[in-house]
N, C-alpha and C positions, 0 to 999 in steps of 0.2 A: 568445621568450615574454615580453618586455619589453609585449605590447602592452596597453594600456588599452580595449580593447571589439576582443571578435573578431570584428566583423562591420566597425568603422569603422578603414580603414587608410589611413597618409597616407602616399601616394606622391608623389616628385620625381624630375624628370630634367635632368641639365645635359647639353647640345652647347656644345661648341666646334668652332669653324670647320676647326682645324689639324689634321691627321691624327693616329691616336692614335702612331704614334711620329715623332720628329722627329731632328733631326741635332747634337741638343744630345753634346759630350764627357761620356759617363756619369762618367769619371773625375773631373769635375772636378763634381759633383752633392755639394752640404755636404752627405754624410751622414757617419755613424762610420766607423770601419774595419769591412770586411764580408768573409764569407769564405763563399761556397757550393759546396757539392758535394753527391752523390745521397748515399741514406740507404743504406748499406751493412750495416748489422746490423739486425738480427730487434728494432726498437723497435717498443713497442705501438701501437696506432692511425695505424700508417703504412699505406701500401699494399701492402704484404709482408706484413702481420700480420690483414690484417680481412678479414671473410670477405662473403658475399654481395653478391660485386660482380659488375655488368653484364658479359657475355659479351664479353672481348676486351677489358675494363677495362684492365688491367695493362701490355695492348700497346701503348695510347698514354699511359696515366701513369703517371708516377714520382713519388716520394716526395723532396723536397728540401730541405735546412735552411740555414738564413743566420745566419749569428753578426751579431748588431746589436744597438748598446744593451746590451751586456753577456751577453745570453739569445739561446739560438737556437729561431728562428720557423722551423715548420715549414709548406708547403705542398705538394701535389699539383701536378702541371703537365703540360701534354699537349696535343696542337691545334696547328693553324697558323690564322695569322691575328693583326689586332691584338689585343694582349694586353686581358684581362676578366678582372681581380678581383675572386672572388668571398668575401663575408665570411659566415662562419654565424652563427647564432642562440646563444642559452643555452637548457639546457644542451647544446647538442651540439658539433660540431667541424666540419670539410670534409664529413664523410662525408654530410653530411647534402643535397648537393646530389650525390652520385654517380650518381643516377636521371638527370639532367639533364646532368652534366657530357661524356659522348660525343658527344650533339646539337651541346651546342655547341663542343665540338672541330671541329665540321665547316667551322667558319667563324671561330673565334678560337684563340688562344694561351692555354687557358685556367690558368688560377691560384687554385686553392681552396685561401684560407688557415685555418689555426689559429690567432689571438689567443692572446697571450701565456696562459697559463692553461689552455686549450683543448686537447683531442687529443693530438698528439705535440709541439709546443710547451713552451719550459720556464716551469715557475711558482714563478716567484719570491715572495717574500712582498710584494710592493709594486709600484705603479705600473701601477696599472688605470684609472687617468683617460682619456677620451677622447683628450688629444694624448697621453701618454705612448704607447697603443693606436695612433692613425696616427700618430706615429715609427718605430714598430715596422714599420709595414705596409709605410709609403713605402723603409725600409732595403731591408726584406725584396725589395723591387721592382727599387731600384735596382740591388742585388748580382745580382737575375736577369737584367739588363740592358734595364730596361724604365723608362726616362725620363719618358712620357709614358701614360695607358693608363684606360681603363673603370674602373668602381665598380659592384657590385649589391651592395647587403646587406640582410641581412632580420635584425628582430628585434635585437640587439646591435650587430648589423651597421648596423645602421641609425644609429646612433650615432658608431659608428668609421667609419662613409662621409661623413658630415655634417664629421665631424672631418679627417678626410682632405683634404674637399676645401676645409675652410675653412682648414687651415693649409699643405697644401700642393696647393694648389690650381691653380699653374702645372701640374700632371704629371695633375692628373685631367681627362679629354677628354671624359667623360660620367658622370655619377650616375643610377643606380637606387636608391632606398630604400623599404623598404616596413614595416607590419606591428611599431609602437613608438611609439614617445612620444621626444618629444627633451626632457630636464630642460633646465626654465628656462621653453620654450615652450608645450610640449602640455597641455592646461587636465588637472589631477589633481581624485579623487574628494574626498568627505571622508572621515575616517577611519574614522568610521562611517556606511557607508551600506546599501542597501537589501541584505534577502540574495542577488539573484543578483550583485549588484557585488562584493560581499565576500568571495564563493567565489571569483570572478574574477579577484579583484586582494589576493588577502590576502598573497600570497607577497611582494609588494612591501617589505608593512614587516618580515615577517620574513626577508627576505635580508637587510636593513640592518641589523639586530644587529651586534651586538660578542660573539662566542663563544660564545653559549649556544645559537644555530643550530648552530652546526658541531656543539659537542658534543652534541646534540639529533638530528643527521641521521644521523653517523661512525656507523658498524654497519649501518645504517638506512638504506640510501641508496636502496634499489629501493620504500623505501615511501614517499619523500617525492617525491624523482624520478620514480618509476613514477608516480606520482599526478599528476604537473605535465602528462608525457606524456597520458595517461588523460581528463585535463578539460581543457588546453586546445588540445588538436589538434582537427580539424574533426569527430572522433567518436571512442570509446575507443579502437578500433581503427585506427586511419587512419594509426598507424606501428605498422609490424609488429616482434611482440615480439623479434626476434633483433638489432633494432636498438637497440629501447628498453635491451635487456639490456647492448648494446656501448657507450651513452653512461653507463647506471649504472656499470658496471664501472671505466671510466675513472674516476667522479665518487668509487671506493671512495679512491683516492689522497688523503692527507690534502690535499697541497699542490695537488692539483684543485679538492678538495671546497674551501679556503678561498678559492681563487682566484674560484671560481662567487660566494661572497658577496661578495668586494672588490668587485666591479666592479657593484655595487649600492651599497656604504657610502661610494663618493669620492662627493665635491661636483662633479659637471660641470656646475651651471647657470651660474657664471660663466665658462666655459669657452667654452660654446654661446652663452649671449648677445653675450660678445666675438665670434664668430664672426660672428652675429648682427647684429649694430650698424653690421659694416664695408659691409655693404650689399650689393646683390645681386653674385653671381659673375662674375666678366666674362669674356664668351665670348671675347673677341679679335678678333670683329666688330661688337659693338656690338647682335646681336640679342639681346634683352632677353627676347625673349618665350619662350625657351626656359634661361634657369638657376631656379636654387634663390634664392630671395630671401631670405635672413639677416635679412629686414625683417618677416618673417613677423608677424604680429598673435599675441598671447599667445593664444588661441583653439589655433593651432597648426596652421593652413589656411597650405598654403604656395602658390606662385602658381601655379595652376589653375582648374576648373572642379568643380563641384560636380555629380555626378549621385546618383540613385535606384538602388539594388538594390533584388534582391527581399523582403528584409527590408524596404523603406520607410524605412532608414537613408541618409541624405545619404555619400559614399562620394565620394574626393576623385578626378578622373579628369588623369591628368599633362598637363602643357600642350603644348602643340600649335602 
């Protein structure tokens, strides 16, 4: 729910030439020290713990945690096939692609993670910046033994996929991102603008507080949450309430509820424009016509083509 107009969503995709795993020694991959194994006790927002999942869910995923970077990152895993990292949105966690996640076990290795902050993941009081975010992701990968591997993120995800794959960007084989705004790039409103912009986008500047959010939401969370839910999903109803109930619930966690605002109050525009600057992604073949260009114009069109929806809104179509 990072995005600046629900109907204009800027999609990108990178190909690389090399398959998504390769024969690189994982051991010898500069990450921290990493330790994973399945989630063995009844934690909250694991796969053991949340309820309304697809029939036969649990038969192909598990619930698994990675100590990296001090904090353990929690993911879902399940599927054969090359590995597809999937990132969630704000406010919610993995859970929020469970509809989807069976499909595409049919053909990948999939991986819906939790962001530091997020779901069963631990939240620390610090270190929500976009690379601190894909350090975490890239640990979390490596320890699952997956060197090389896909990107889809939507919404926050969109962010920490960008980040991903600007800093480590040897191990990402393709990006999906959709549905946000990248700080630094994506053109912002003004502070005051018209009223349907400001119903739309006001949560912006009050995520980015310093304390008076938190203690403004703390009690209060199904009425500010519930509300996020309620206006900007594609109708009030378009996430059913047992779900919306299971991301408030999580968001009652003091150390959730402040995490959900960190990762609004860090400075990531000089994060992303360094990213940014280095110039387009290199496939490893020299096809150009298919990465994410870092060269993006402040507009925040990245390299594609422009079409028409049915709104009559310009609607960015992935390259090709």
């Amino acid at each position: 729910m990072f995005s600046a107009d629900p109907d204009d969503a800027e999609t990108a995709t990178i190909n690389r030439s090399a398959p998504c795993e390769d024969h690189v020694n994982r051991e010898s991959l500069p990450m921290p020290s990493q330790q994973t194994h399945p989630r063995k006790d009844a934690v909250p927002n694991t796969v053991d713990t949340v309820a309304h999942l697809p029939p036969g869910f649990t038969d192909t995923f598990t619930s698994r945690i990675v100590d990296v970077n001090g904090i353990a990152v929690h993911a879902v895993v399940g599927g054969d096939g090359p590995p597809l990292l999937l990132l969630p949105g704000w406010p919610q966690f993995w859970y929020c692609r469970q509809l989807v996640m069976p499909a595409l076990a049919e053909h990948f290795t999939v991986i819906a993670a939790d962001h530091r902050g997020q779901g069963a993941s631990d939240k620390p009081a610090t270190g929500y910046d976009a690379a601190t975010l894909a350090d975490d992701l890239a640990g979390l990968m490596a320890a699952l033994g997956h060197s090389r591997y896909a990107v889809a993120g939507i919404d926050l995800g969109m962010a920490t996929g960008y980040a991903l794959a600007g800093s480590h960007g040897e191990r990402v084989t393709q990006l999906a991102v959709v549905e946000a705004i990248l700080p630094g790039i994506s053109p912002l409103p003004n502070l005051l603008s018209d009223a349907t912009t400001n119903e739309f986008l006001w949560h912006f500047a009050f995520n980015r507080l310093q304390d008076i959010n938190e203690r403004m939401v703390a009690g209060r969370e199904e009425i500010y949450f519930g509300h996020q839910f309620a206006t900007k999903a594609a109708s009030p109803d378009a996430i059913p309430p047992h779900a919306v109930d299971l991301y408030v619930e999580a968001l009652r966690d003091p150390a959730a509820l402040h995490a959900s605002f960190e990762i609004f109050r860090v400075d990531n525009d000089p994060l992303i424009l360094g990213w940014q600057k280095e110039g387009p992604l290199d496939t490893g073949a020299g096809d150009r016509r298919r990465v994410l260009d870092r060269r993006q114009r402040r507009t925040g069109h990245a390299a594609g083509r422009h079409r028409r929806d049915r709104t009559g809104r310009s609607r960015l179509r992935a390259p090709s």
